[in-house]
N, C-alpha and C positions, 0 to 999 in steps of 0.2 A: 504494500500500500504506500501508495507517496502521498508526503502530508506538505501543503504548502502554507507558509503561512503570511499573511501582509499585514503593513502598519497604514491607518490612513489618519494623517496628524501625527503620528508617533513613530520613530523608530522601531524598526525590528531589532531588540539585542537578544543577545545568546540566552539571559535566564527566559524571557520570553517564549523563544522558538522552545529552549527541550519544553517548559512551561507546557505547551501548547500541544509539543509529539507527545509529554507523557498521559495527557488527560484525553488524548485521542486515540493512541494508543491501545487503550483499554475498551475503545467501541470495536475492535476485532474480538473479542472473546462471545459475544452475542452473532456477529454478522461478521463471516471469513472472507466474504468475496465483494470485499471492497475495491476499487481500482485507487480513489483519489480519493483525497480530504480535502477544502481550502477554508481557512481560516483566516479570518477579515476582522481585524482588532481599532477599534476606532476612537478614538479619547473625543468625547462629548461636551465641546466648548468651554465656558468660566465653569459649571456645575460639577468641572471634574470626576462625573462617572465615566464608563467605559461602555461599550456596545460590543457585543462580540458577533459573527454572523458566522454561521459550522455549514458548509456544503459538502455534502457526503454523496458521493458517484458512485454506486454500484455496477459492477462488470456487465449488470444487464439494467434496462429500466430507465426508468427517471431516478434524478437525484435528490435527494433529502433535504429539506432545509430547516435547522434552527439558528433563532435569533434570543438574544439576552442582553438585558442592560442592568446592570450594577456599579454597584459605590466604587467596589475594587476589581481590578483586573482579574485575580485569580476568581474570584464570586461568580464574575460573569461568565470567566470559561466552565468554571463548576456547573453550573445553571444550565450553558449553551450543549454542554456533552451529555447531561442529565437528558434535557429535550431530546436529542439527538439517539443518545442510548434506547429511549421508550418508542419512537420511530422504526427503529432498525430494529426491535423484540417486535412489534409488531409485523413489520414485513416479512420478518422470516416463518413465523406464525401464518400468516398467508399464504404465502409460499408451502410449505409443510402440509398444510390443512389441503390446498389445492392437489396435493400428490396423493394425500389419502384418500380423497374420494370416486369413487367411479364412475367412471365412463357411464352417462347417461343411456347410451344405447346398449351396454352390458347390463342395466337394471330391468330395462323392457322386455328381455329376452329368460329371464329368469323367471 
């Protein structure tokens, strides 16, 4: 999985980026078949909160989106992977659910 990450208003520094791989990171243990991540980090004029934006690209499909605003940087990515995490359990749930059921035309014939 490749995690990108951007600053808009703000530098990208190094505590940042791992900051950002490691809380991202941890959406592969839910959903393996990620392609990309991008992470879009944005500092919120004098009010000094943060906006954070998670696009999550799956190998197949549309892509996922959450968005988070908090006080603190780290809050907001906590928040924005949280979204992100309960997205990605859901669509694999989907998925899964869609592979268990049968062929509509294998129910008629029984």
């Amino acid at each position: 999985m490749k995690i990108t990450v951007t600053g808009r208003h703000l530098p990208v520094t190094d505590e940042l980026r791992e900051l950002a791989e490691c809380k991202v990171g941890r959406l592969e243990r839910h959903f393996e078949r990620l392609a990309r991540v991008e992470v879009v980090v944005d500092e919120e004029g004098k009010a000094g909160s943060y906006s954070v934006e998670m696009i999550a690209h799956p190998s197949r499909g549309t892509p996922l989106v959450s968005r988070s605003s908090e006080a603190s940087l780290s809050a907001a990515l906590e928040a924005a992977t949280g979204k992100m995490d309960r997205q990605l359990v859901r669509l694999k749930d989907r998925k899964t659910e869609r592979r268990r059921r049968k062929p509509a035309a294998a129910e008629e014939t029984v």
